[in-house]
PDB file with one MODEL, atoms N, CA, C and O in Angstrom:
MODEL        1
ATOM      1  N   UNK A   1     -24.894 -23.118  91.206  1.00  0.00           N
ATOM      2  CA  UNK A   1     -25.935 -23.034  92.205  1.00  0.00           C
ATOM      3  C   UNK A   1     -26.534 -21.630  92.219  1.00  0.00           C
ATOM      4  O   UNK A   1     -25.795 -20.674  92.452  1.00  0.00           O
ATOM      5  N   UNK A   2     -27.867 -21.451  91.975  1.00  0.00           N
ATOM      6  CA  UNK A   2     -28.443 -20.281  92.273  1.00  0.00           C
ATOM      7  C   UNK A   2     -28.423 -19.878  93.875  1.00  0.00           C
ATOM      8  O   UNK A   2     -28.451 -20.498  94.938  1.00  0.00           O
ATOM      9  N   UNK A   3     -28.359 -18.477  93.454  1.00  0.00           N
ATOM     10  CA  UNK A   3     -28.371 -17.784  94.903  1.00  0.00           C
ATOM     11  C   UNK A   3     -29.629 -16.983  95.011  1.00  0.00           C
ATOM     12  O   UNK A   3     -29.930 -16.229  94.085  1.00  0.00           O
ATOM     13  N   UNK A   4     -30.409 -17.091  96.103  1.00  0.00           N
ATOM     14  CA  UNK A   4     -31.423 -15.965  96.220  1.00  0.00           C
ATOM     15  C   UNK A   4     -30.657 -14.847  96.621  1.00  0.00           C
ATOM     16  O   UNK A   4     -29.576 -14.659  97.179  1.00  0.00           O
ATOM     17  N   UNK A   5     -32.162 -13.734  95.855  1.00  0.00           N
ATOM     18  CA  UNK A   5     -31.596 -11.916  95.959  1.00  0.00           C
ATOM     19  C   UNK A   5     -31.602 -11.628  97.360  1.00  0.00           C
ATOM     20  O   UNK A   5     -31.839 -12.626  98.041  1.00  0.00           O
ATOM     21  N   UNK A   6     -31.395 -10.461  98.066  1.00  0.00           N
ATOM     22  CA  UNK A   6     -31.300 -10.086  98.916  1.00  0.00           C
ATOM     23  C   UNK A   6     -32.592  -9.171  99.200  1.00  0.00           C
ATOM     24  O   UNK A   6     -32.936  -8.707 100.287  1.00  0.00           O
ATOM     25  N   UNK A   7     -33.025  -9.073  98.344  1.00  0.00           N
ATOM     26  CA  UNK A   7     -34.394  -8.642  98.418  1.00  0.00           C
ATOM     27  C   UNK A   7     -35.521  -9.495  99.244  1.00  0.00           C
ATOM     28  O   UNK A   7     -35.875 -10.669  99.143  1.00  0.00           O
ATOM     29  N   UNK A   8     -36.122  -7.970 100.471  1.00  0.00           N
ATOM     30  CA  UNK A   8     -36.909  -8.910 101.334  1.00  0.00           C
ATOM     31  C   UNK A   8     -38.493  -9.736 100.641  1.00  0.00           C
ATOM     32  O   UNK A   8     -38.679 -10.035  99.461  1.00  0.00           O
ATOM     33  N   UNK A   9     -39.258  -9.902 101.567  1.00  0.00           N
ATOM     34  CA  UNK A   9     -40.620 -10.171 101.175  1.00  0.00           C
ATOM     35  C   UNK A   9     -41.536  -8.846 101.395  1.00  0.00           C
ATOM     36  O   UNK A   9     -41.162  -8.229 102.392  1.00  0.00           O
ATOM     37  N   UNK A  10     -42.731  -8.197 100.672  1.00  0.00           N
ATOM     38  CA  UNK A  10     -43.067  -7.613 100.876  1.00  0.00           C
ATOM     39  C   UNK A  10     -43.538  -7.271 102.494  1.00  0.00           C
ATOM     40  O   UNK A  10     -42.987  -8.074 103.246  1.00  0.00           O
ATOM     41  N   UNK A  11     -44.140  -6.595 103.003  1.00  0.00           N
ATOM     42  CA  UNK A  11     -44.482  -6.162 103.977  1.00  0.00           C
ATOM     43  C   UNK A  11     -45.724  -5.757 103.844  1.00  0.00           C
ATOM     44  O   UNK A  11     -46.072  -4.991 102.945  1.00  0.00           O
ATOM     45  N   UNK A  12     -46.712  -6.355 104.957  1.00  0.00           N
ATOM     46  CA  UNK A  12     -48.130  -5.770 104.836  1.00  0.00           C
ATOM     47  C   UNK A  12     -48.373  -4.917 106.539  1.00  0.00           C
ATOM     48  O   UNK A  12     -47.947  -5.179 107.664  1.00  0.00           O
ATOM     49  N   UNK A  13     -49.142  -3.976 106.062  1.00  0.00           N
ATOM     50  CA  UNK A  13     -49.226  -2.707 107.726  1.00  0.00           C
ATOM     51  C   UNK A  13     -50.754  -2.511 107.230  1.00  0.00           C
ATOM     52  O   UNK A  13     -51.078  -2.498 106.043  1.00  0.00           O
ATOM     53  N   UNK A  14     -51.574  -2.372 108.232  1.00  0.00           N
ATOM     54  CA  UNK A  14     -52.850  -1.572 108.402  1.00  0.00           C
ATOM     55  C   UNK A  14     -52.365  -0.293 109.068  1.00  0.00           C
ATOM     56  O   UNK A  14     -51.430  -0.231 109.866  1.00  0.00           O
ATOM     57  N   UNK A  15     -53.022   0.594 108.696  1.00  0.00           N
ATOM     58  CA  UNK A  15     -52.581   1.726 109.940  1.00  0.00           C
ATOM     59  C   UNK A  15     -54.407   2.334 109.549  1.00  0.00           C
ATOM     60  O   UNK A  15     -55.293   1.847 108.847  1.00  0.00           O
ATOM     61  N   UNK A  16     -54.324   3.793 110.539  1.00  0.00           N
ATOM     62  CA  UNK A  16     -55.500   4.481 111.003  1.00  0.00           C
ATOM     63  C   UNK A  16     -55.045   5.468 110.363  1.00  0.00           C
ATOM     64  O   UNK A  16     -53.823   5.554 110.486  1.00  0.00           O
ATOM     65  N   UNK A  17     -55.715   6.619 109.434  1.00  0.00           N
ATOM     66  CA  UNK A  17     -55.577   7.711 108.866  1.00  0.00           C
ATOM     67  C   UNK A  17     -56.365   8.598 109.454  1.00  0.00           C
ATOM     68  O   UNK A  17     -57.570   8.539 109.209  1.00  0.00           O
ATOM     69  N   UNK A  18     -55.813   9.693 110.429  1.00  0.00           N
ATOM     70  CA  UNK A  18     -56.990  10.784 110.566  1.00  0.00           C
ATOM     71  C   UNK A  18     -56.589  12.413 109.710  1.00  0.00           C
ATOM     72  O   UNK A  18     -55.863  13.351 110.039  1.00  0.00           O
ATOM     73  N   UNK A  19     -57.117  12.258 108.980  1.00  0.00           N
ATOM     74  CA  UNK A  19     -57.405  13.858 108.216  1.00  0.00           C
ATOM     75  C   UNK A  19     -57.393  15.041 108.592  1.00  0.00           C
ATOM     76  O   UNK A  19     -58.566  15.391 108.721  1.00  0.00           O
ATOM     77  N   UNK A  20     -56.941  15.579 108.757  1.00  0.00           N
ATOM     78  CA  UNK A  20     -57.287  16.941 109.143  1.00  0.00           C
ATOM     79  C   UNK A  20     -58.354  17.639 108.337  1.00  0.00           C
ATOM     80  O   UNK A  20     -58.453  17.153 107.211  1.00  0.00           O
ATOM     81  N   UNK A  21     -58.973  18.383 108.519  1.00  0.00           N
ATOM     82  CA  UNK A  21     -59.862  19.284 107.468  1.00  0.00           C
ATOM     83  C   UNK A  21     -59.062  19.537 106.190  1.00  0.00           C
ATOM     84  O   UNK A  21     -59.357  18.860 105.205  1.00  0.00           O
ATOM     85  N   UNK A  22     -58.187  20.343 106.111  1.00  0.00           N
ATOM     86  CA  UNK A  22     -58.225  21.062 104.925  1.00  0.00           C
ATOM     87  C   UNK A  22     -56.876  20.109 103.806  1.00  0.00           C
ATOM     88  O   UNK A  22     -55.967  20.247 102.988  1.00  0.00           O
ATOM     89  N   UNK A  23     -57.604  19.239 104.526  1.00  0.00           N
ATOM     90  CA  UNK A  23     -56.820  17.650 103.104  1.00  0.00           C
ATOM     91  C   UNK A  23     -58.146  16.914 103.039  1.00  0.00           C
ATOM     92  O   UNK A  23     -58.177  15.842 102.434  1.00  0.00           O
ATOM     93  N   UNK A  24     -59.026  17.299 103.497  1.00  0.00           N
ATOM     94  CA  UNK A  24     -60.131  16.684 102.995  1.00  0.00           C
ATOM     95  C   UNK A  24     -60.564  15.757 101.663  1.00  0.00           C
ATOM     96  O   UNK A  24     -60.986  14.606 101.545  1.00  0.00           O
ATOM     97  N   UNK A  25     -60.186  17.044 100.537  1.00  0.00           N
ATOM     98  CA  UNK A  25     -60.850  16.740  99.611  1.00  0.00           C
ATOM     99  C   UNK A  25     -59.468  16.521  98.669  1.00  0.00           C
ATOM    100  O   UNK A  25     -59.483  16.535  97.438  1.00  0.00           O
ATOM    101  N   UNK A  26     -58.103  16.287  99.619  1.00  0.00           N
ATOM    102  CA  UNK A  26     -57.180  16.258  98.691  1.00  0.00           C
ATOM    103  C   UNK A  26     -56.974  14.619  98.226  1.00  0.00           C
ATOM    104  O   UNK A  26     -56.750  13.834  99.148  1.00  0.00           O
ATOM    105  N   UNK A  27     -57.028  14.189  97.123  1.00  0.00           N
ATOM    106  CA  UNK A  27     -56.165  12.366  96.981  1.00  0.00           C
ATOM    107  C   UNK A  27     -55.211  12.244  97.452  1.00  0.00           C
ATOM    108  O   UNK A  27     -54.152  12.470  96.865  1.00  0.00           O
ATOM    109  N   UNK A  28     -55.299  11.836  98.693  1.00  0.00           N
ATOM    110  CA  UNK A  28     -53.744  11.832  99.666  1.00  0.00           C
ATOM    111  C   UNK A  28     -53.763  10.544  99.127  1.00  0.00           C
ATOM    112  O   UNK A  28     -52.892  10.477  98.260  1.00  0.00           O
ATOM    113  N   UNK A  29     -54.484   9.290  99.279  1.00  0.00           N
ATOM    114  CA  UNK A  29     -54.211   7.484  99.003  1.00  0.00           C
ATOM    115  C   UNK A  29     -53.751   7.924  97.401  1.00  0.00           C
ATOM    116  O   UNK A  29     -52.526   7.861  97.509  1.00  0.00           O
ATOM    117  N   UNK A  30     -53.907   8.156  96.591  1.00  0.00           N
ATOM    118  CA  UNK A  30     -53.918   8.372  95.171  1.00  0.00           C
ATOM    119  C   UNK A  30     -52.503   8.493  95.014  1.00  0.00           C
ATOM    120  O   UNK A  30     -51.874   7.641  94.386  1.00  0.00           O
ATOM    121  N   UNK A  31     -51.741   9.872  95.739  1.00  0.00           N
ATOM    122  CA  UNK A  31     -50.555  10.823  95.705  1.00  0.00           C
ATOM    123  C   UNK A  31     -49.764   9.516  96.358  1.00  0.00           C
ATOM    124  O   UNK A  31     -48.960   8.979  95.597  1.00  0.00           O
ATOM    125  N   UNK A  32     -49.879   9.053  97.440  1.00  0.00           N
ATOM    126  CA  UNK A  32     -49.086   7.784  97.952  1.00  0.00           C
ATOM    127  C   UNK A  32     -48.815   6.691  97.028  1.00  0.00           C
ATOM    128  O   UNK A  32     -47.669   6.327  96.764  1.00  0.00           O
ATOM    129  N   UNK A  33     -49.726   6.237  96.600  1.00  0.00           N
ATOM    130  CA  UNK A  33     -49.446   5.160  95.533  1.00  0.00           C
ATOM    131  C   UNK A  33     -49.109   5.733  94.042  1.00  0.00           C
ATOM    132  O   UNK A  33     -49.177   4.990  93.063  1.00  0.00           O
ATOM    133  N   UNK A  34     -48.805   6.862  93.957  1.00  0.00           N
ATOM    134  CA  UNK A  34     -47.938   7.234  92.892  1.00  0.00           C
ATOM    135  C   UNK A  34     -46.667   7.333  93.341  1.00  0.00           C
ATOM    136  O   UNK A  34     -45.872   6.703  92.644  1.00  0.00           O
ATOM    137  N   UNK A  35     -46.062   8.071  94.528  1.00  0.00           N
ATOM    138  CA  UNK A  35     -45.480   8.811  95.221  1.00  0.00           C
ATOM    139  C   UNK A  35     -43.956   7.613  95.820  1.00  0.00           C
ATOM    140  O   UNK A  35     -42.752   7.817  95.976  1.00  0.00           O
ATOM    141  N   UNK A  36     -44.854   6.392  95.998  1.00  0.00           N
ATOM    142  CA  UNK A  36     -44.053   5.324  96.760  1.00  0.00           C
ATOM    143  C   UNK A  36     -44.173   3.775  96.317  1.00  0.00           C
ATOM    144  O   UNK A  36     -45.222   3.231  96.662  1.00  0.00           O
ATOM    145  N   UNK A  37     -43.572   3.266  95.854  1.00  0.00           N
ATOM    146  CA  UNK A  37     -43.812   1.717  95.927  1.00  0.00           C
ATOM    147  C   UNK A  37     -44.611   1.136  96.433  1.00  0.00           C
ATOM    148  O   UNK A  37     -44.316   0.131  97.080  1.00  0.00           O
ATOM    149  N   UNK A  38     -46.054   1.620  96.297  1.00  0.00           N
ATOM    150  CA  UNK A  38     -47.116   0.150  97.546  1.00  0.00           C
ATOM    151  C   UNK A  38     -48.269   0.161  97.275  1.00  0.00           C
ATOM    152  O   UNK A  38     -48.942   1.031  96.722  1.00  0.00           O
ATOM    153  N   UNK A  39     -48.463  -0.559  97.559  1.00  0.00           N
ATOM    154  CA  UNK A  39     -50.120  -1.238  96.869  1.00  0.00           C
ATOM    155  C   UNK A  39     -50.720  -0.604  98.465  1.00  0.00           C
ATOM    156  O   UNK A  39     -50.343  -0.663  99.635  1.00  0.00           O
ATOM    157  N   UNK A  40     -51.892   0.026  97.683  1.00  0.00           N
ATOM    158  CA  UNK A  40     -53.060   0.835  98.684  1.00  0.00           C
ATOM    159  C   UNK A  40     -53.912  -0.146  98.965  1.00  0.00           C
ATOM    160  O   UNK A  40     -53.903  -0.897  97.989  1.00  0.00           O
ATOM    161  N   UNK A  41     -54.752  -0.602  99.898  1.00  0.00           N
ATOM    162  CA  UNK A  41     -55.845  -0.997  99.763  1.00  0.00           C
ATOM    163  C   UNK A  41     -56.926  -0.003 101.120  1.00  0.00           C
ATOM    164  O   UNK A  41     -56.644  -0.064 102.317  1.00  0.00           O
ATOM    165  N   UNK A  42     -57.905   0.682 100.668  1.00  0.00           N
ATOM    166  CA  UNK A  42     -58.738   0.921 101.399  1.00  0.00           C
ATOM    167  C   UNK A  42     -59.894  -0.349 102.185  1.00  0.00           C
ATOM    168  O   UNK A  42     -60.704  -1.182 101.779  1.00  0.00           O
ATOM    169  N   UNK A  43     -59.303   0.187 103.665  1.00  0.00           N
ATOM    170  CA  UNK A  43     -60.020  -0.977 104.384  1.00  0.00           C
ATOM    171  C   UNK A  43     -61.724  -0.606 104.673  1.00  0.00           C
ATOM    172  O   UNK A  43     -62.557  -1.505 104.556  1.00  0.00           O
ATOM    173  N   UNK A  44     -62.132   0.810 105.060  1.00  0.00           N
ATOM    174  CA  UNK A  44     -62.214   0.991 105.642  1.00  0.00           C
ATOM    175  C   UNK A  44     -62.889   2.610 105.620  1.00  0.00           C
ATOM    176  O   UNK A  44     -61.931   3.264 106.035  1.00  0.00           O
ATOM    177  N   UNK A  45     -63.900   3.500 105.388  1.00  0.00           N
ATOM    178  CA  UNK A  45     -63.156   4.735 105.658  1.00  0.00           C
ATOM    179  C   UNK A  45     -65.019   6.084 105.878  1.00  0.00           C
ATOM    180  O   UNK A  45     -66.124   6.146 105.339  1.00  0.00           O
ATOM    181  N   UNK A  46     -64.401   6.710 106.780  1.00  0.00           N
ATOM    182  CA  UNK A  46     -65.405   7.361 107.235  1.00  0.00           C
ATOM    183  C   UNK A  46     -65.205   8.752 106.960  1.00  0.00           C
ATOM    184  O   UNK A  46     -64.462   9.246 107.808  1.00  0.00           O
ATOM    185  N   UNK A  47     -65.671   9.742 105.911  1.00  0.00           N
ATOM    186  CA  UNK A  47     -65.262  11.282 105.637  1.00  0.00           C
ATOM    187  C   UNK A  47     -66.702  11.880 106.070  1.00  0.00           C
ATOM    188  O   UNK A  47     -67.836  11.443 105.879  1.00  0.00           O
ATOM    189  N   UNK A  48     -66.222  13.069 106.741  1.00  0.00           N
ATOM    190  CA  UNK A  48     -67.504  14.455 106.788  1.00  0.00           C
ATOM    191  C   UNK A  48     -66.451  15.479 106.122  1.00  0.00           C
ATOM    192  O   UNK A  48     -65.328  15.347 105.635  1.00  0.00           O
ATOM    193  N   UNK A  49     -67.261  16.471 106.307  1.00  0.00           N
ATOM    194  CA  UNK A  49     -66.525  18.154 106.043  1.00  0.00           C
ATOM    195  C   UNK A  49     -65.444  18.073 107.044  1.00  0.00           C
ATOM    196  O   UNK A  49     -64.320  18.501 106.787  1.00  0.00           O
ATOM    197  N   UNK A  50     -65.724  17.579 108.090  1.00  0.00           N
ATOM    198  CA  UNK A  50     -64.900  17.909 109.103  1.00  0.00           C
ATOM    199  C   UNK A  50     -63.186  17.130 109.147  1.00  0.00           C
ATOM    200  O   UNK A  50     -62.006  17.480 109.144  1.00  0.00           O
ATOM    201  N   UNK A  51     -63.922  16.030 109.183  1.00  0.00           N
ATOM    202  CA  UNK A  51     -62.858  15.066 109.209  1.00  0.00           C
ATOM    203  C   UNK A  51     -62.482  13.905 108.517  1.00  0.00           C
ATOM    204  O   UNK A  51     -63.336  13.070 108.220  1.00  0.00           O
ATOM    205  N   UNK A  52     -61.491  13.782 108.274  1.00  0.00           N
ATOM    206  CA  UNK A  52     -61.833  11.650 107.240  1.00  0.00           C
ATOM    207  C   UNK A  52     -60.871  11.171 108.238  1.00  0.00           C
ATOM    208  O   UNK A  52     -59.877  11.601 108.825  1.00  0.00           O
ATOM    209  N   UNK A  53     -61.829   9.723 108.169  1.00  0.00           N
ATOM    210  CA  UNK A  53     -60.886   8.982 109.099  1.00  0.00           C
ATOM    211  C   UNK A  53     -61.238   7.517 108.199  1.00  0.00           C
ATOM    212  O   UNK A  53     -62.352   7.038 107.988  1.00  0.00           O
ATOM    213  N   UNK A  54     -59.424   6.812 107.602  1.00  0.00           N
ATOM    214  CA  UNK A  54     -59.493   5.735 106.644  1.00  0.00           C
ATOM    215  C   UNK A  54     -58.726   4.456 107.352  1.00  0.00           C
ATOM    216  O   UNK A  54     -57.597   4.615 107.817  1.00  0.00           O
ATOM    217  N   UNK A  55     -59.332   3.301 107.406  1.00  0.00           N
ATOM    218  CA  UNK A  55     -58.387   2.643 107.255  1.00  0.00           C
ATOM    219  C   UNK A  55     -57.441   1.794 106.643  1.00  0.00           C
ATOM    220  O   UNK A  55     -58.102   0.833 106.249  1.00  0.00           O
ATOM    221  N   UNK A  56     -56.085   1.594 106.304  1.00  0.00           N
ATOM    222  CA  UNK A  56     -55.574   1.502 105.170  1.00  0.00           C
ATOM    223  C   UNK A  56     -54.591   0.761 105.018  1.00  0.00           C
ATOM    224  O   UNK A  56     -53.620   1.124 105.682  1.00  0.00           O
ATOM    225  N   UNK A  57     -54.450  -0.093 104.442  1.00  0.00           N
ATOM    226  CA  UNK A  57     -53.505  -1.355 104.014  1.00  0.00           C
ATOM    227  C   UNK A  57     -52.578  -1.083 103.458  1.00  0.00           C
ATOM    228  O   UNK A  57     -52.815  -0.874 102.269  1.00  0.00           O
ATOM    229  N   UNK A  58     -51.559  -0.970 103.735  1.00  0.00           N
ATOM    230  CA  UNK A  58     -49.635  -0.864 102.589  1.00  0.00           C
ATOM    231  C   UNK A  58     -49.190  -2.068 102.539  1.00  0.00           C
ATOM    232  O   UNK A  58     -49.334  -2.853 103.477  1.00  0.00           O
ATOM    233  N   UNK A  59     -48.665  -2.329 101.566  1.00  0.00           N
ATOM    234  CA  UNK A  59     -48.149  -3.220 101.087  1.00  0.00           C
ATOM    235  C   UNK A  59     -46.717  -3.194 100.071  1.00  0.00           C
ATOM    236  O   UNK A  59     -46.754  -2.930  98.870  1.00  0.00           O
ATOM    237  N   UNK A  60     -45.367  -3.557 100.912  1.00  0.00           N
ATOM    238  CA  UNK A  60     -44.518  -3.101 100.164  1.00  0.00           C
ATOM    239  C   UNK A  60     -43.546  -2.934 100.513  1.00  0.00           C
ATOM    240  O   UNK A  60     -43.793  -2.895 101.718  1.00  0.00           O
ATOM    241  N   UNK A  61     -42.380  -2.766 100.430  1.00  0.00           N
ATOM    242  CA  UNK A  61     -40.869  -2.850 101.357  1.00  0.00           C
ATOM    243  C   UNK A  61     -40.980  -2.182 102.222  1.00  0.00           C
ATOM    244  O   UNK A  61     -41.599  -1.122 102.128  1.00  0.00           O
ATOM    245  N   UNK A  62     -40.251  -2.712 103.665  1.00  0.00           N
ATOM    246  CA  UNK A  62     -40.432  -1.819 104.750  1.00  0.00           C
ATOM    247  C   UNK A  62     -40.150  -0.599 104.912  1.00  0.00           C
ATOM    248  O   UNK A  62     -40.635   0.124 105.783  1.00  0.00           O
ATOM    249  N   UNK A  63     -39.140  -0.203 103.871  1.00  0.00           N
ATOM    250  CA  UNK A  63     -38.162   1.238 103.984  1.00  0.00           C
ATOM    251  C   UNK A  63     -39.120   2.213 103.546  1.00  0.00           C
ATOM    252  O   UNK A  63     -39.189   3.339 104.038  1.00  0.00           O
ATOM    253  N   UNK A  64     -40.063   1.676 102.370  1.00  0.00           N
ATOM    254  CA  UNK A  64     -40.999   2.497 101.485  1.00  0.00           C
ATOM    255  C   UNK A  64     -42.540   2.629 102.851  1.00  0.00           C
ATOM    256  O   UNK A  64     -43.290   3.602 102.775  1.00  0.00           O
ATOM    257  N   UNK A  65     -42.640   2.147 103.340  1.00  0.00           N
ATOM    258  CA  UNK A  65     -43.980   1.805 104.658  1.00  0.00           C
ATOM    259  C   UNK A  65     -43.425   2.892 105.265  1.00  0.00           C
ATOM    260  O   UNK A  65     -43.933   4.013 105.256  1.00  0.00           O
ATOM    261  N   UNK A  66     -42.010   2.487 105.991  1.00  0.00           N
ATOM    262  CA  UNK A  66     -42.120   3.844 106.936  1.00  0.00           C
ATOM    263  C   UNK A  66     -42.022   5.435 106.106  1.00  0.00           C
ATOM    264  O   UNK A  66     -42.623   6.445 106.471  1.00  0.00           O
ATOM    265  N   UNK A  67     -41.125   5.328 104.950  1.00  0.00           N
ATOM    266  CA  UNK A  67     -41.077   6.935 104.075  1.00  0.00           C
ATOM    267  C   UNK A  67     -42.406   7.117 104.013  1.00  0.00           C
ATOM    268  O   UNK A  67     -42.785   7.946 104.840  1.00  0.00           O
ATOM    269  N   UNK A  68     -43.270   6.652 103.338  1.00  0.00           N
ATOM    270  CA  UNK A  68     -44.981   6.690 103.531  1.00  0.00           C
ATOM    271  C   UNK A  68     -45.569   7.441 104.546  1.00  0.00           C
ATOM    272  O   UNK A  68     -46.125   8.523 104.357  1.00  0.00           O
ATOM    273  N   UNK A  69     -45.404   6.646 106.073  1.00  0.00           N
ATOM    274  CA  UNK A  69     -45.811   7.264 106.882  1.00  0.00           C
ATOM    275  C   UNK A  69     -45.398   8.399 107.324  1.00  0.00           C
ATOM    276  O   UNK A  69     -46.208   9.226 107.742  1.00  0.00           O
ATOM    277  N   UNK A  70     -44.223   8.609 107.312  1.00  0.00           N
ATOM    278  CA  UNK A  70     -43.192   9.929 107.341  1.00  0.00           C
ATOM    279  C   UNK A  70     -43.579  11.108 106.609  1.00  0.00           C
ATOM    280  O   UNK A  70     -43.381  12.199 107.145  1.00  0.00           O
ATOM    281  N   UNK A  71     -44.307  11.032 105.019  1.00  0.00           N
ATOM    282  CA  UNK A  71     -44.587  11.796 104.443  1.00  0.00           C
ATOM    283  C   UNK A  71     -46.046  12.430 104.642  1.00  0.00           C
ATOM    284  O   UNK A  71     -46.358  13.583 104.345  1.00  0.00           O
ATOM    285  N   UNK A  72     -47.122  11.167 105.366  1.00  0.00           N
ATOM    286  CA  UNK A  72     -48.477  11.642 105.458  1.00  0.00           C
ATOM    287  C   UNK A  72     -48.466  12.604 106.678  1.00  0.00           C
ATOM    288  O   UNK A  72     -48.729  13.805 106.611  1.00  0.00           O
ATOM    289  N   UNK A  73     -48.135  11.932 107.781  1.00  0.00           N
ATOM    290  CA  UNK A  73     -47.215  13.016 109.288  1.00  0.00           C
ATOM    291  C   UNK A  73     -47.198  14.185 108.971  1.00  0.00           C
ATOM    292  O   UNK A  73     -47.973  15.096 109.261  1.00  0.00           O
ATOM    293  N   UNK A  74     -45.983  14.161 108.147  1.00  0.00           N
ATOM    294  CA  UNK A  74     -45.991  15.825 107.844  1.00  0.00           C
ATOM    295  C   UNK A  74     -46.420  16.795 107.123  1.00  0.00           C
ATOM    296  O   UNK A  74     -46.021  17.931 106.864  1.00  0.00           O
ATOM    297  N   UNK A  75     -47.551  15.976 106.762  1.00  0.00           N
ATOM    298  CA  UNK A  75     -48.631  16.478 105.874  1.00  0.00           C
ATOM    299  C   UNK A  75     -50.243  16.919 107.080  1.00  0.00           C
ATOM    300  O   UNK A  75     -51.276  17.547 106.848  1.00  0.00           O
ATOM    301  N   UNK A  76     -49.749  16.254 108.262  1.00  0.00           N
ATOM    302  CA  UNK A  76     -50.539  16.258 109.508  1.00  0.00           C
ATOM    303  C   UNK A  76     -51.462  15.732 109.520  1.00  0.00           C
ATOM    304  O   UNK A  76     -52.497  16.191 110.003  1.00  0.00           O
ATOM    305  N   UNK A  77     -51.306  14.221 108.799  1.00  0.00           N
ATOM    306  CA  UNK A  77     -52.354  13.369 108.986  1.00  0.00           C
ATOM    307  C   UNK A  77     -51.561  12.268 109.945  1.00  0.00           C
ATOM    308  O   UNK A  77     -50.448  11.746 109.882  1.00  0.00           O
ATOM    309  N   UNK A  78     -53.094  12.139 111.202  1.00  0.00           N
ATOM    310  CA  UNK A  78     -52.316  11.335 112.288  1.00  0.00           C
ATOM    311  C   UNK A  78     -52.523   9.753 112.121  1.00  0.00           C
ATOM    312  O   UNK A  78     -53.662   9.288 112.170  1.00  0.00           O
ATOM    313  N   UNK A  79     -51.358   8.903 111.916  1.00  0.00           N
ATOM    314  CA  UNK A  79     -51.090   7.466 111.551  1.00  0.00           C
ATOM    315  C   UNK A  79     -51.043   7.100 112.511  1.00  0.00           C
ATOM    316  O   UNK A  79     -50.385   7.677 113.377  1.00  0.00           O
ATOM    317  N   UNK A  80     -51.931   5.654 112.805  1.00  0.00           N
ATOM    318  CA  UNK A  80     -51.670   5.004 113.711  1.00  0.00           C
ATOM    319  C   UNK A  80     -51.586   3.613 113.701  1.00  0.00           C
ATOM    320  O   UNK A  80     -52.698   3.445 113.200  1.00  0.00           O
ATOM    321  N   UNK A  81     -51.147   2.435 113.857  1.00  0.00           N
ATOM    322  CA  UNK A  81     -51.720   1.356 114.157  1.00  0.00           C
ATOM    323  C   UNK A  81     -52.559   0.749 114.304  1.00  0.00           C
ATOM    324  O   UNK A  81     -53.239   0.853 115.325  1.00  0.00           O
ATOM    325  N   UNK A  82     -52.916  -0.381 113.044  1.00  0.00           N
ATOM    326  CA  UNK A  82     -54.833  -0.928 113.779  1.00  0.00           C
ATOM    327  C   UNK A  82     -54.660  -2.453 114.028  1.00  0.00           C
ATOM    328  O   UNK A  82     -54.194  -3.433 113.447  1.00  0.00           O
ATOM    329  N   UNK A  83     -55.259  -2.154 115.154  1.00  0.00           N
ATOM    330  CA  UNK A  83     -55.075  -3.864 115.970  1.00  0.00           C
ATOM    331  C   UNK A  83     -55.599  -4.643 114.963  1.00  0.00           C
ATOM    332  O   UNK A  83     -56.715  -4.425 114.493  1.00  0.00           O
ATOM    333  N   UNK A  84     -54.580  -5.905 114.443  1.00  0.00           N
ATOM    334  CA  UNK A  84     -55.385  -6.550 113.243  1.00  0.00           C
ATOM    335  C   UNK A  84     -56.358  -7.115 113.741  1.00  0.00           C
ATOM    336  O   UNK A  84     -57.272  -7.016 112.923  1.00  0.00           O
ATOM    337  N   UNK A  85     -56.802  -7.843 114.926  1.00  0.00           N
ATOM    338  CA  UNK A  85     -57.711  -8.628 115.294  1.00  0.00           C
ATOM    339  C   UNK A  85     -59.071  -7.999 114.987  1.00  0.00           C
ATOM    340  O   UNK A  85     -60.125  -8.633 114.951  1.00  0.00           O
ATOM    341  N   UNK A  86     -58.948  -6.775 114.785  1.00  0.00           N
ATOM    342  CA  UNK A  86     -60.386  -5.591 114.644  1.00  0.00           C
ATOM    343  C   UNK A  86     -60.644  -5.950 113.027  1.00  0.00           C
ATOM    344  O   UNK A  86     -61.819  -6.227 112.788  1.00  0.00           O
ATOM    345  N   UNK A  87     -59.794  -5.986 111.953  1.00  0.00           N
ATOM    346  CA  UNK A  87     -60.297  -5.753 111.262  1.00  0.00           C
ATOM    347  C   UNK A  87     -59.924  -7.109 110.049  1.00  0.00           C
ATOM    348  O   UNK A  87     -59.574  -6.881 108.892  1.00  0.00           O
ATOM    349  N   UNK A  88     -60.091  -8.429 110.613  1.00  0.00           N
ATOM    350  CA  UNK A  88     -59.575  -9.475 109.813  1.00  0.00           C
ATOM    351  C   UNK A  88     -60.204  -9.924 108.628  1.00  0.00           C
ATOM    352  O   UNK A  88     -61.319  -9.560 108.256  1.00  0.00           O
ATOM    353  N   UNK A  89     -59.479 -10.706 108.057  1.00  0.00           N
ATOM    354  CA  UNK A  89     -60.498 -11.073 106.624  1.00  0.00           C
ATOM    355  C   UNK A  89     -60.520  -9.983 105.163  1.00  0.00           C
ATOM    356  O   UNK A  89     -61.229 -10.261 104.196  1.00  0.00           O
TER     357      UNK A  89
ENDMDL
END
């Protein structure tokens, strides 16, 4: 009898990316999807000089979603939650 792995199902998160200035012009989505296990998808995304603000799809084991967010944080980009109902389809 086969046994299934213990391995979960992926995990899908929208979250809110706000930028600080002087990551502006850095490939933060780029550095993540090298950086971590997960499929990027840009939802979403509004840049000036000043500020970028993205919104952004992960896709990918939960452990790797939260290290993700953990790493952009302390990079001082502020993550947040996006109500899926805002942005369906």
């Amino acid at each position: 009898m086969a046994t299934k792995t213990s391995k979960s199902a992926p995990q899908q998160t929208r979250l809110w990316l706000m930028y600080p200035t002087k990551l502006i012009t850095r490939p933060v989505i780029y550095e993540l999807g090298k950086k971590f296990k997960l499929v990027t998808n840009v939802r979403q995304a509004s840049v000036t000089p000043e500020v970028g603000l993205v919104s952004l799809e992960l896709e990918g084991d939960r452990a790797e979603i939260k290290k993700a967010i953990a790493w952009m944080e302390k990079m001082g980009i502020k993550v947040e939650p996006v109500e899926i109902n805002t942005i369906e389809g």
